[in-house]
N, C-alpha and C positions, 0 to 999 in steps of 0.2 A: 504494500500500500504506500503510495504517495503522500508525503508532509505535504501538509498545506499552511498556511498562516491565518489567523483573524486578524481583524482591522475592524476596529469599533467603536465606537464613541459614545461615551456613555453622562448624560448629566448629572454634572457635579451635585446641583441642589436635591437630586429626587434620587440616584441612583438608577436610573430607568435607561436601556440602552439606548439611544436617539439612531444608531445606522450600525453596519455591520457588514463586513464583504469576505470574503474567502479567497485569497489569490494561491499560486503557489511558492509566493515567497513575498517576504515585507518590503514592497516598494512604494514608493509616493503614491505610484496609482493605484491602488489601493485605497491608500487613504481617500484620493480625490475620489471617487466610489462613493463612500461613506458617505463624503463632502455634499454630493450631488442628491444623496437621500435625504439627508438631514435638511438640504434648502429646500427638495421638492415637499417635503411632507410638514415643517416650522416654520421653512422661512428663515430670514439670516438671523442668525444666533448674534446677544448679546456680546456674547466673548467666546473666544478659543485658547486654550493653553494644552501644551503636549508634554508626554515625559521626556522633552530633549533627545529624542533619539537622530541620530544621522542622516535618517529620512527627509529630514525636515530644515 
């Protein structure tokens, strides 16, 4: 079986996942995935912060 990666973002205030993608490996696009959920279905978010990873 194949690794895969999550990429997910999840609100700070509620704990509730806001987007979530599956690639086969952690790369920005990935995140923009996420990204693209999270504006279709909120709208732009107040704020963004990441755990600093390299991606980014």
């Amino acid at each position: 079986m194949e690794k895969s990666q999550l990429h997910i973002a999840v609100d700070d205030a509620t704990g509730a996942i806001a987007g979530a993608y599956f690639d086969a490996q952690e790369m920005l696009d990935g995140y923009y995935h996420v990204l693209e959920k999270i504006l279709k279905t909120y709208g732009i978010p107040y704020m963004f912060y990441t755990d600093r990873r390299t991606v980014f």
